[in-house]
C-alpha positions in Angstrom: -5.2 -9.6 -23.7 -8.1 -9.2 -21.4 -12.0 -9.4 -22.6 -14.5 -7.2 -21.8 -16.2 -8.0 -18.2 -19.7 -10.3 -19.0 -21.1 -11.0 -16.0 -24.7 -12.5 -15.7 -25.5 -8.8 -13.9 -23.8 -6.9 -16.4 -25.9 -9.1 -19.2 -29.3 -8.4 -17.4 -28.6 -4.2 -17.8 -27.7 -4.6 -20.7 -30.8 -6.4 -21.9 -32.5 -3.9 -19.4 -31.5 -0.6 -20.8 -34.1 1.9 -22.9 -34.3 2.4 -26.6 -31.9 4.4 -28.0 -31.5 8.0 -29.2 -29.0 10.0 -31.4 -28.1 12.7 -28.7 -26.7 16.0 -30.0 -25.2 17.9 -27.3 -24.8 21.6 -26.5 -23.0 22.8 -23.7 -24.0 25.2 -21.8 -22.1 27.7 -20.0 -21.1 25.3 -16.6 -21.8 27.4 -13.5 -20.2 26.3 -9.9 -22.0 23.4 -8.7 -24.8 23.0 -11.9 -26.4 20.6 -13.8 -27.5 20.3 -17.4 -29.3 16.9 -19.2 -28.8 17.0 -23.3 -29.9 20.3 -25.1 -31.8 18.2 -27.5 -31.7 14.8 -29.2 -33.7 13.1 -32.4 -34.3 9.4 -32.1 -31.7 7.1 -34.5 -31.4 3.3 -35.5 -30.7 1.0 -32.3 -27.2 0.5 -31.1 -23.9 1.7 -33.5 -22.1 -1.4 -34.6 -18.8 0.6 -36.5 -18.6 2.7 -33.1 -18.9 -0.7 -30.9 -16.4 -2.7 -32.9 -14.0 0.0 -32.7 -14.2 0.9 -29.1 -14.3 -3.2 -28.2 -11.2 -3.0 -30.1 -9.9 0.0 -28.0 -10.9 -1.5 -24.9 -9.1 -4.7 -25.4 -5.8 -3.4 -26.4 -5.9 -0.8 -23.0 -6.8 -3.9 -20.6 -3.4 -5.3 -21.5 -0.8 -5.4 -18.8 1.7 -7.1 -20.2 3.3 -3.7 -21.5 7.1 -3.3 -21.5 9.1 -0.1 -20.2 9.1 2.4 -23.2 10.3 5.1 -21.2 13.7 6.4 -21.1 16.9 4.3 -20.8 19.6 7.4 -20.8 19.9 10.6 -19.3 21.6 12.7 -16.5 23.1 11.1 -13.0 22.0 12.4 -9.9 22.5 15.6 -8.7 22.5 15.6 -5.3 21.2 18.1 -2.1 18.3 19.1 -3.7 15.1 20.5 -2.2 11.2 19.8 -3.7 8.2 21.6 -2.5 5.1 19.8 -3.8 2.2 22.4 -4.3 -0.9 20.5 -3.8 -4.4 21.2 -5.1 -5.9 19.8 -2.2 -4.5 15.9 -0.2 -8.3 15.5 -0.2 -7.7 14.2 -4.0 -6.6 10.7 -4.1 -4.8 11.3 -7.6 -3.0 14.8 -6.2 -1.7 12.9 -3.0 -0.8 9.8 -4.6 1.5 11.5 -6.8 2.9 13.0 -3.5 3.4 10.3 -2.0 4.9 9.0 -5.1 7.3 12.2 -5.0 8.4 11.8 -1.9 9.5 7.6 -2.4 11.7 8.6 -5.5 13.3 11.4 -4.2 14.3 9.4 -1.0 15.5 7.3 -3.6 17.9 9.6 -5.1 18.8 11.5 -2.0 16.2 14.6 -2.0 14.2 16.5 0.4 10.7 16.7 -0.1 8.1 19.1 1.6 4.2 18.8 0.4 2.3 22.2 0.7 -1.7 21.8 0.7 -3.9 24.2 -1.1 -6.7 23.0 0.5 -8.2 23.1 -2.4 -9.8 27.0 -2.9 -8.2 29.8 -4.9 -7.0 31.7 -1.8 -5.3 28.2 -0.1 -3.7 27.2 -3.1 -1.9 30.9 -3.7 -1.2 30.9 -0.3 0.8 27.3 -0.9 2.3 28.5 -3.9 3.6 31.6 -2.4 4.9 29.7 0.5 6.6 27.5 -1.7 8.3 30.4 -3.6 9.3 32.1 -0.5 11.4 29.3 0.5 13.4 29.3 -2.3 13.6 25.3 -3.3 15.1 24.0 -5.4 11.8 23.2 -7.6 7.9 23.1 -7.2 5.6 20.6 -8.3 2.0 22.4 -9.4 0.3 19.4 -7.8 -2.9 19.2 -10.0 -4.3 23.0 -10.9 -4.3 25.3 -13.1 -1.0 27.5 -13.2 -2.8 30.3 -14.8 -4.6 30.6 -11.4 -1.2 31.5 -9.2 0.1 33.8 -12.4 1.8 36.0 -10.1 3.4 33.2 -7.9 4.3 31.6 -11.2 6.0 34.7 -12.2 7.9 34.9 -9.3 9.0 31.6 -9.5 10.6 32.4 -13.3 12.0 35.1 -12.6 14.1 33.1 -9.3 15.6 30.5 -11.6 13.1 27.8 -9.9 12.2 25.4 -12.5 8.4 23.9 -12.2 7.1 20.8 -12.9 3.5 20.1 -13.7 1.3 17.2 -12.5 -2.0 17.4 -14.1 -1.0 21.0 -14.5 -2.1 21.7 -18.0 -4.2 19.8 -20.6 -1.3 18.4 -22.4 2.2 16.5 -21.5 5.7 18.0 -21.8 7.0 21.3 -21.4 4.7 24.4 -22.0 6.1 27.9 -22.3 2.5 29.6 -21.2 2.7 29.4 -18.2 6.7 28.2 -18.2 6.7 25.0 -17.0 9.7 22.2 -17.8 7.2 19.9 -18.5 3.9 18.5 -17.4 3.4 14.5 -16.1 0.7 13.2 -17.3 -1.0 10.3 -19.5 -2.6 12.5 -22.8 -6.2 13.6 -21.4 -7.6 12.9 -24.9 -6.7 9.5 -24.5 -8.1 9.1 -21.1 -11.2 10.2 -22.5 -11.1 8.7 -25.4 -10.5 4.9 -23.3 -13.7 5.8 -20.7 -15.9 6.6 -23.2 -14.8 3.8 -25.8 -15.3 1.6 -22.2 -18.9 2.4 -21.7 -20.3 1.8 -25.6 -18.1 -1.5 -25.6 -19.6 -2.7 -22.4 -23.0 -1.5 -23.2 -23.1 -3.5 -26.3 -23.9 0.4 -27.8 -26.8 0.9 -25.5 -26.5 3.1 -22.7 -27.6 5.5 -20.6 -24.9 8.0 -19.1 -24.3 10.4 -16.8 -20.9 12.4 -17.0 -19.5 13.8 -13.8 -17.1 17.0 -14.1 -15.5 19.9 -12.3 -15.7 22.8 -15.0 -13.7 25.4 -12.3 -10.5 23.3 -13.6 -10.3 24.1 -17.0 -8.4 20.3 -17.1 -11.0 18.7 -15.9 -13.7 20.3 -18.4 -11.8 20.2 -21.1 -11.9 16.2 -20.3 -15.4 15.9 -19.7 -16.0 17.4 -22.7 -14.0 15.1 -24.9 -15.7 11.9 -23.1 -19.0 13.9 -23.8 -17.8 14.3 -27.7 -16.8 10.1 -27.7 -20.0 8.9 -26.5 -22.0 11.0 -29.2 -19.9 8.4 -31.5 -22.4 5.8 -30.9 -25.6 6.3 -31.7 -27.4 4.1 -28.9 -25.8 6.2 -26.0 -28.0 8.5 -24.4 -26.2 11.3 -22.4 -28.9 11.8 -19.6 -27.2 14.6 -17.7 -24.0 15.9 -16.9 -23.3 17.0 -13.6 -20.5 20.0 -13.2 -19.6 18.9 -8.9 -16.6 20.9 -8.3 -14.2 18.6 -6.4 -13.8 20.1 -2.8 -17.8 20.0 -2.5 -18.1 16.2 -4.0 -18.0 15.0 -0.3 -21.5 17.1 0.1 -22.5 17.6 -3.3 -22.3 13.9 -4.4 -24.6 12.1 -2.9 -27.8 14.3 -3.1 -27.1 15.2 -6.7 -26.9 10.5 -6.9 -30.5 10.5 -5.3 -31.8 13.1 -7.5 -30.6 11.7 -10.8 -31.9 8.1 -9.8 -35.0 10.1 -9.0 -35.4 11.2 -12.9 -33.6 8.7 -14.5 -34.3 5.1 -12.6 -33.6 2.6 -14.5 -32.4 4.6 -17.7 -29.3 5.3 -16.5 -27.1 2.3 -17.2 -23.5 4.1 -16.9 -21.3 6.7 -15.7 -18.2 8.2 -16.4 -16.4 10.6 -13.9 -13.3 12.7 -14.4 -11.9 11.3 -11.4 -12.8 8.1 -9.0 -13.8 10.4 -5.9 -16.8 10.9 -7.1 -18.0 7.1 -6.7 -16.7 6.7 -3.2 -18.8 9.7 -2.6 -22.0 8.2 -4.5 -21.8 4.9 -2.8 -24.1 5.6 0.4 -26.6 7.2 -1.8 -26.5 4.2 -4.1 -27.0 2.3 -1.1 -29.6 3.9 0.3 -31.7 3.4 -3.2 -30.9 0.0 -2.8 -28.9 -0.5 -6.2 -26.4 -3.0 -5.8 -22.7 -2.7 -5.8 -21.9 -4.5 -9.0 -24.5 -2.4 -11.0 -26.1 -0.8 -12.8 -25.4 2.0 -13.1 -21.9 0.6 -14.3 -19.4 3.4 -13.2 -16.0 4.1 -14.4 -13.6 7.0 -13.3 -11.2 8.4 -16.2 -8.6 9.0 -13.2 -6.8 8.6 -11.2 -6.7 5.3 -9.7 -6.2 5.8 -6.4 -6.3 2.3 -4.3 -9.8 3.1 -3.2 -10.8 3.1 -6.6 -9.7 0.0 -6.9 -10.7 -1.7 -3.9 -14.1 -0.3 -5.2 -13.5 -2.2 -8.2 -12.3 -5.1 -6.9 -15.0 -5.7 -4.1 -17.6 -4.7 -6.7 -18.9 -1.6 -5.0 -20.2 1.1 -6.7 -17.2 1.5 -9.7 -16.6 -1.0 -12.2 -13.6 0.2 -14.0 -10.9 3.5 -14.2 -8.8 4.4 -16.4 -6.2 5.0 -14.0 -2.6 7.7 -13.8 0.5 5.3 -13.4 1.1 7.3 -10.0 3.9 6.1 -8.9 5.7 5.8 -11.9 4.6 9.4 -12.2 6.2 10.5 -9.2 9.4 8.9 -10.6 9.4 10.5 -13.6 8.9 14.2 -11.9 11.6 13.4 -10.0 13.6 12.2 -13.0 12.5 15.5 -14.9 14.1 17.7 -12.1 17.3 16.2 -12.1 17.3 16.8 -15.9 16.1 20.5 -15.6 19.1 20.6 -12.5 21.4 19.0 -15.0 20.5 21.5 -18.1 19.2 19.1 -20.3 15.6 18.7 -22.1 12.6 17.3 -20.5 12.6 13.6 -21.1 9.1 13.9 -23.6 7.9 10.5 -21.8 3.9 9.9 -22.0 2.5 7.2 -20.1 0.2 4.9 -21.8 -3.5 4.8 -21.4 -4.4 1.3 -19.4 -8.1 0.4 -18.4 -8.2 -1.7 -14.7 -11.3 -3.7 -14.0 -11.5 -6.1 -11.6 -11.2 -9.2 -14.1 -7.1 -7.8 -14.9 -6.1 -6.2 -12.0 -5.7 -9.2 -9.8 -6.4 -7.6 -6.3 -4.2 -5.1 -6.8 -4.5 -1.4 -5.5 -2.6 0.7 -7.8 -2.1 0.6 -11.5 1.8 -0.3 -11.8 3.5 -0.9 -14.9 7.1 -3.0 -14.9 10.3 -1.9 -15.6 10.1 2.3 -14.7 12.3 2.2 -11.4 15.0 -0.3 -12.6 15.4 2.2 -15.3 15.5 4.9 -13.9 17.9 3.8 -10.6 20.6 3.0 -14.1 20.0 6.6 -15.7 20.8 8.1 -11.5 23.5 5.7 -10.5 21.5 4.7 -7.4 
């Protein structure tokens, strides 16, 4: 197993951080682009020692990497000549095109044709894609990181053709899902993505922090997440939740780093940690970090609950900016997509495989760019025949 990070900076924020409060939170409704600190909090005993022991606990068990393959050993051969078209949300998402990518190697693997759609990331783009896609008649589509319900009609379409879809962050939970009809969905379990960030912030905190949450609420995926990490850190009685910032994802390039400067502004030194539903955010916070003159390796400690892109990491690693993620198994992802088709193609059942949650800090992932467990593509070249 891997402890907890305890570095002499990491030590001094702690020791630095405010008195505590008992924060209740109430959300309000999350317009496009918005802001909103706690509705109201009453002042509680310092620090929550159950909480802290448990999420140390947590935290210790997802730094392991030492995890065997417990995915499946058995199912269809190949089926071969088959066509994919990968509906993006937008490539501009490190997670979204790293499952691509991540497509794309398997299925060369196997002996598929891939073609990758971009939605460029507004409503309008990403029905566009998904019409495309339908109009082409592959031989499956990959919803590549929205919200099905927001291409109903496409979907619809896509039923009624006989073309079987496959989710990527499609929907909140894994599996198949019959509203919208989707095979399946790959994905690790959002609540335990949550869960694992949160639980990562009150163990490094030592149960005293001050955090800021960073959300899209236009993708009902993403907000449902940000409100579970929201729920996780009211465990603990010493975390403070100072604001929580709804920056849609297309605008984080723009949005990012003013909303960085004003928040430092408010909260200076209060704010201790973050938690983002996905690691773009810190690449886009780093200039404004910079220009405040905070240093890379904190505080404010910053962790991404997904993807795990390799920028994320070499964030991580290099100690700029982001100090952990709880990060998708991407390629292994794209794997098992690929594996799913070939089981719709084949008429069997969806393989019901969930990834398990992992933490990366810099301490276990060794240098390495990508979270990437053992064992997934030996397996899955036996169950093919490749």
């Amino acid at each position: 197993m891997h402890r907890n990070r305890n570095t002499p900076t990491v030590r001094n924020a702690r020791s630095a951080a405010t008195a505590v409060v008992v924060a209740l939170f109430v959300l309000a409704g999350c317009e496009r682009g918005s802001s909103s600190g706690p509705a109201h909090s009453t002042s509680g005993p310092s620090g929550c020692p159950a909480a802290q022991t448990r999420a140390q606990a947590a935290v210790s068990r997802a730094e392991r990497t030492d995890i065997p393959w417990n995915g499946p050993t058995s199912g269809p051969t190949a089926v071969a000549g088959k066509t994919i078209v990968y509906v993006a949300q937008t490539m501009t998402n490190p997670g979204v095109a790293g499952a691509a990518d991540s497509v794309r190697k398997a299925a060369r693997v196997i002996g598929w044709h891939v073609r990758v759609i971009d939605g460029g990331g507004t409503p309008a783009g990403i029905q566009a894609a998904m019409s495309e896609a339908v109009d082409v008649r592959p031989s499956g589509i990959v919803i590549g990181g929205f919200d099905p319900g927001s291409t109903s009609q496409q979907v619809a379409r896509a039923n009624t053709a006989g073309i079987p879809l496959i989710g990527w962050h499609a929907v909140a939970s894994p599996g198949p899902s019959r509203r919208p009809r989707l095979f399946t969905n790959v994905t690790t379990k959002v609540e335990d993505v949550a869960r694992a960030s949160a639980q990562w912030v009150i163990s490094s905190s030592d149960g005293t922090a001050g955090a800021v949450v960073f959300t899209d609420a236009s993708v009902p995926f993403a907000k449902y997440k940000s409100d579970l990490i929201r729920k996780e850190l009211a465990t603990c009685a010493g975390v403070e939740l100072l604001a929580y910032e709804n920056i849609p994802i297309p605008d984080a390039g723009s949005r990012t780093p003013r909303e960085i400067s004003s928040l430092l502004s408010r909260f200076q030194e209060r704010w201790t940690h973050s938690v983002a539903i996905n690691d773009l955010y810190f690449a886009d916070a780093a200039p404004a970090f910079r220009a405040a003159g905070k240093k890379g390796a904190g505080p404010p400690f910053n962790i991404g609950a997904g993807d795990g892109d390799p920028s994320a990491f070499q964030r991580i690693n290099s100690e700029q900016y982001q100090a952990a993620t709880v990060p998708e198994p991407l390629s292994l992802q794209g794997w098992q997509i690929v594996d799913e088709f070939n089981r719709a193609f084949s008429g069997r059942p969806a393989s019901g495989y969930v990834a398990p949650v992992h933490i990366s800090t810099a301490d276990n992932s060794h240098g390495a760019t990508t979270w990437d467990p053992a064992g997934y593509r030996e397996a899955y070249r036996k169950i093919w025949g490749t």
